[in-house]
C-alpha positions as a Markdown table, in Angstrom:
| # | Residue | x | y | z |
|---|---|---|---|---|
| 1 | Unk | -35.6 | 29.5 | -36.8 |
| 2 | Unk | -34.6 | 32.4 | -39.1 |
| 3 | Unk | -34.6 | 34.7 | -35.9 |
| 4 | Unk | -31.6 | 32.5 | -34.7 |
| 5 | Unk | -29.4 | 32.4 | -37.8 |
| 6 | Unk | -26.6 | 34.7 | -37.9 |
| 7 | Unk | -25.5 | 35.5 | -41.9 |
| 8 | Unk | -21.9 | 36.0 | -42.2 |
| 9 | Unk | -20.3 | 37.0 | -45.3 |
| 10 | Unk | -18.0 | 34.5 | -47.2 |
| 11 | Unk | -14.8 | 34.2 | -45.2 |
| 12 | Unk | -15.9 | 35.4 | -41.8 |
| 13 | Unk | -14.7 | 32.8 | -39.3 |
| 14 | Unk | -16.8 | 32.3 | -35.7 |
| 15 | Unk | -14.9 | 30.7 | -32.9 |
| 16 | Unk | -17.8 | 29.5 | -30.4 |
| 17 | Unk | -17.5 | 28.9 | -26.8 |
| 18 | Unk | -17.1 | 25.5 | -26.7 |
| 19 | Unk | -14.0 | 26.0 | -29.0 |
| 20 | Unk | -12.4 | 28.5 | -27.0 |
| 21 | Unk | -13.1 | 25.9 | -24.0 |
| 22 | Unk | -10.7 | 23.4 | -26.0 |
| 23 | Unk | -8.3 | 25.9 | -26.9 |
| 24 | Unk | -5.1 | 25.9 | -25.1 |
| 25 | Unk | -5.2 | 29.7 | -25.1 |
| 26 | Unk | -4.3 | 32.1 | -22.0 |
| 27 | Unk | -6.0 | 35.2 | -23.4 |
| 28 | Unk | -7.8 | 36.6 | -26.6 |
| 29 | Unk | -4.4 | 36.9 | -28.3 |
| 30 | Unk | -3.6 | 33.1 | -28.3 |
| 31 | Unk | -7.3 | 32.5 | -29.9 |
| 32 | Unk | -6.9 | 34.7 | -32.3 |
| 33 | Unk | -3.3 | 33.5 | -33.2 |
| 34 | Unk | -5.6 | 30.6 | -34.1 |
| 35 | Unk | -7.3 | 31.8 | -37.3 |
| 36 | Unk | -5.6 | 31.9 | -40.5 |
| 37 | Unk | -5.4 | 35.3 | -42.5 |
| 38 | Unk | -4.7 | 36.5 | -38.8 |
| 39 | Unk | -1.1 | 37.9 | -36.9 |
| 40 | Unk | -0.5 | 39.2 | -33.4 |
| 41 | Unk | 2.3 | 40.9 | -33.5 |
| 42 | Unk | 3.3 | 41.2 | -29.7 |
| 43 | Unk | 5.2 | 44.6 | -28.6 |
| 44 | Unk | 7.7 | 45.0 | -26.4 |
| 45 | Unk | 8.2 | 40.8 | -25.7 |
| 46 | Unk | 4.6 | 41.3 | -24.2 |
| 47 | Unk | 3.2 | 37.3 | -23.5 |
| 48 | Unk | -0.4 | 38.2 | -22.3 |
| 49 | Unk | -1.1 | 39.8 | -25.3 |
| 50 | Unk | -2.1 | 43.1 | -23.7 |
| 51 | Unk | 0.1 | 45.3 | -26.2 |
| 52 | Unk | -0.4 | 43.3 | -29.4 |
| 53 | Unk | -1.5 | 44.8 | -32.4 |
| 54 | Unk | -4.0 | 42.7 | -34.6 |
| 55 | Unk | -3.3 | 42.4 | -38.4 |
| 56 | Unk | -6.0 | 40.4 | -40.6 |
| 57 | Unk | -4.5 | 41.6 | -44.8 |
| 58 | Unk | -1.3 | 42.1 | -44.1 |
| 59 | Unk | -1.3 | 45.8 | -43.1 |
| 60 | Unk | 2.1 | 45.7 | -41.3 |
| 61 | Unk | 3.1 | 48.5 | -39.3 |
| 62 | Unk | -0.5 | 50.4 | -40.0 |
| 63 | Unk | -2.1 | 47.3 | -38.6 |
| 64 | Unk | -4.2 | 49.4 | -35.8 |
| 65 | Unk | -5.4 | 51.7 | -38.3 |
| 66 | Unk | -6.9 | 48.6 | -40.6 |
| 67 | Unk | -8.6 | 46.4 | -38.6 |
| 68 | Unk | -11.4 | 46.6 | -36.4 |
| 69 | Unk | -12.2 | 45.6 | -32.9 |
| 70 | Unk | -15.3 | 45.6 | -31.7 |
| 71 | Unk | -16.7 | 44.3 | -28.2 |
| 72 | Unk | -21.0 | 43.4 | -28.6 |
| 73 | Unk | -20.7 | 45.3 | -31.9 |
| 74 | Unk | -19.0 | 48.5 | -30.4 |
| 75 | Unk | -15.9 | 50.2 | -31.5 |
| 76 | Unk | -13.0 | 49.0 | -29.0 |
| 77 | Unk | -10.1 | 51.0 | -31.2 |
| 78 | Unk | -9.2 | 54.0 | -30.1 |
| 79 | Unk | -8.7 | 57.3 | -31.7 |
| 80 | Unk | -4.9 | 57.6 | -31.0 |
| 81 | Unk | -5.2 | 54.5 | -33.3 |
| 82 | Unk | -2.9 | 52.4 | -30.5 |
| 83 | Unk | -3.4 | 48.6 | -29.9 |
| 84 | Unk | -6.4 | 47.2 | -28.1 |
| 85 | Unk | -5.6 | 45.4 | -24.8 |
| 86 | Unk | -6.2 | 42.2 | -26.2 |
| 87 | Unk | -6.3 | 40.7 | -22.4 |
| 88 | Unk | -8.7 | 43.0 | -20.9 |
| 89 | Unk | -11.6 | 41.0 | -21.5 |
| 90 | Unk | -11.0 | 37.2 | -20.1 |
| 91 | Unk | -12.4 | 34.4 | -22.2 |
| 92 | Unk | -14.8 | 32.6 | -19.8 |
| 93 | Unk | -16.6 | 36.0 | -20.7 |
| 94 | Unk | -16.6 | 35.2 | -24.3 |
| 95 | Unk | -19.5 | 33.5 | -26.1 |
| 96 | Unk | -17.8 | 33.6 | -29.8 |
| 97 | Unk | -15.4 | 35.4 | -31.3 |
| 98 | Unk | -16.6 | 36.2 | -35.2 |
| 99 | Unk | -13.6 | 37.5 | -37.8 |
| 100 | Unk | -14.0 | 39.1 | -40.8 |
| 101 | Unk | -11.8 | 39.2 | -43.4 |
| 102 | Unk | -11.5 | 41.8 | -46.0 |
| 103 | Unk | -12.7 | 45.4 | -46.3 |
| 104 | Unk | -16.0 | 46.0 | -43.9 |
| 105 | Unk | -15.0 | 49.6 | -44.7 |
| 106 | Unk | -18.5 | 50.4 | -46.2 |
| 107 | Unk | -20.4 | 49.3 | -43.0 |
| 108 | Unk | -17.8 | 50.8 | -40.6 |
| 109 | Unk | -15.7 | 53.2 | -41.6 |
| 110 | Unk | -12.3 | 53.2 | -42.4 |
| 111 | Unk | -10.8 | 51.5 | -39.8 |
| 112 | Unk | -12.0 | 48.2 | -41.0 |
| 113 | Unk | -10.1 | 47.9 | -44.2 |
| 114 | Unk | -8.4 | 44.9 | -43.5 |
| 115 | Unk | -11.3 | 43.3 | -41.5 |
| 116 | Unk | -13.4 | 43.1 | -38.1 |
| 117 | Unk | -13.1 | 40.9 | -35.2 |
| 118 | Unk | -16.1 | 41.2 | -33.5 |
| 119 | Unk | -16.2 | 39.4 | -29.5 |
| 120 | Unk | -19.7 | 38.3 | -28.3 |
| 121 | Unk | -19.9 | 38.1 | -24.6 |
| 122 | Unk | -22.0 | 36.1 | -22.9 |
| 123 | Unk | -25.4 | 36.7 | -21.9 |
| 124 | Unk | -25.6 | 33.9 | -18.8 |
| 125 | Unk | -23.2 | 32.4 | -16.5 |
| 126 | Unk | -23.4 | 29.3 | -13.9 |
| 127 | Unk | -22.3 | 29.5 | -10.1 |
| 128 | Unk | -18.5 | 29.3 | -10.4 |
| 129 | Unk | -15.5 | 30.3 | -9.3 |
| 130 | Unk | -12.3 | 29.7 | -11.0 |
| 131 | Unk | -8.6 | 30.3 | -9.7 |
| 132 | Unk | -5.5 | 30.1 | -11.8 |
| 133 | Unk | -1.6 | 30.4 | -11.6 |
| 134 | Unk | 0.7 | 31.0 | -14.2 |
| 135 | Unk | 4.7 | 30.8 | -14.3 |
| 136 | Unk | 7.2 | 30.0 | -17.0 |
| 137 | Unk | 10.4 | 31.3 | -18.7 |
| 138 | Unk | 11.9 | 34.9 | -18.4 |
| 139 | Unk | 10.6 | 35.4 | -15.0 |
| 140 | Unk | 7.0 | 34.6 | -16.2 |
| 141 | Unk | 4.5 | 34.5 | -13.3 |
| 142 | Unk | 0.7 | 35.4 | -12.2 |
| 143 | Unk | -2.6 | 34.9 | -11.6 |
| 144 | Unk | -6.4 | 34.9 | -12.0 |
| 145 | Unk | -9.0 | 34.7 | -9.6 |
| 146 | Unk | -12.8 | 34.7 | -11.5 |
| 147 | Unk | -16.1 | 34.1 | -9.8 |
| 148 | Unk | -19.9 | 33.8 | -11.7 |
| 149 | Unk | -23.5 | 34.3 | -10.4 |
| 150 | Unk | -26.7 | 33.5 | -12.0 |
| 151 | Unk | -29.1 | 34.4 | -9.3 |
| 152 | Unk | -33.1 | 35.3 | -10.4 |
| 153 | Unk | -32.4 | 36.4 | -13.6 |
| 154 | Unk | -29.2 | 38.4 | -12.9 |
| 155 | Unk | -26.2 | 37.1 | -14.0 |
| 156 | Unk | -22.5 | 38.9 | -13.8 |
| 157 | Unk | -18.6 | 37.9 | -13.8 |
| 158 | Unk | -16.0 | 39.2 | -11.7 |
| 159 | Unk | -12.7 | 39.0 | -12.8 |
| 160 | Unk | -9.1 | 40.1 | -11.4 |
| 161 | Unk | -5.7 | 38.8 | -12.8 |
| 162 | Unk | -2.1 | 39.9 | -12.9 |
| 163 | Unk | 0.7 | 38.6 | -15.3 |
| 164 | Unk | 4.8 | 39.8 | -15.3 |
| 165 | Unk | 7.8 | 38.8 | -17.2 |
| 166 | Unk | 11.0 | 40.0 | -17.3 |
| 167 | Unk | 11.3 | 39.6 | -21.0 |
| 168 | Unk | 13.7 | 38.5 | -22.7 |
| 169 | Unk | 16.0 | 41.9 | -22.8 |
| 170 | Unk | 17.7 | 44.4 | -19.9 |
| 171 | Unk | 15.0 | 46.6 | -18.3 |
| 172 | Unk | 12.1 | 45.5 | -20.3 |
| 173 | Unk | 10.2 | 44.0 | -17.6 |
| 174 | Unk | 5.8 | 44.0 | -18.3 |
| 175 | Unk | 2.9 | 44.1 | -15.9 |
């Protein structure tokens, strides 16, 4: 029905849950690696993504400044203009992910002259619980423990997870 139809404008790019499902992706970062037209530019040596800064036009070092993040169609940027923490929000919480590309200055403001990722959560989950470990290279290792509840109309997600590294130089260890 028309009530159901999202409009887009050329370009935009929706990554739907069952996508992200396939997706060998960790965290929003690794999705949004994903999509062409987009960089992650990780600081620091960061892997979970948590101090990345998002780039959709080729914005460079004013990056933050030029494209919008928006969680449920509110601003997630901040006014200091530093990165969003791109692995605050897990994806088993995501329903789509929609990217814009190209000024959406006129709609909202300034801060989306190179474009506007916007992430949909979900609106129901399933009993589940979910545990997960992750190690690898450079003193890599952590963890996520998630549980879900639908129970008479109330749904909600819990979610608690810790990642570390080393890093690949002298003191620049991450948590």
């Amino acid at each position: 029905t028309a009530a159901d139809t999202t409009w887009f404008p050329q370009g935009a790019v929706v990554i739907d849950r069952a996508q992200i499902e396939r997706m060998p992706a960790n965290n929003l970062a690794d999705v949004l690696r994903s999509v062409g037209g987009v960089t992650i530019s990780s600081q620091y040596g960061d892997v979970a993504g948590s101090y990345a800064t998002t780039d959709i036009g080729g914005f460079g070092v004013s990056a933050g400044q030029n494209t919008l993040i928006l969680l449920n169609g509110r601003f997630l940027n901040t006014m200091d203009l530093s990165a969003v923490n791109l692995s605050s929000i897990p994806l088993s919480a995501m329903e789509r992910i929609e990217v814009v590309s190209g000024s959406g200055s006129v709609l909202y403001g300034s801060g989306a002259v190179g474009g506007v990722i916007n992430i949909v959560t979900r609106q129901h989950y399933d009993d589940a619980g979910h545990i997960e470990a992750t190690v690898g290279g450079l003193g890599t290792h952590g963890g996520a423990v998630q549980g879900s509840f639908n129970q008479g109309g109330t749904d909600g997600l819990l979610s608690v997870s810790r990642l570390g590294t080393d890093n690949y130089r002298d003191n620049n260890e991450s948590w």
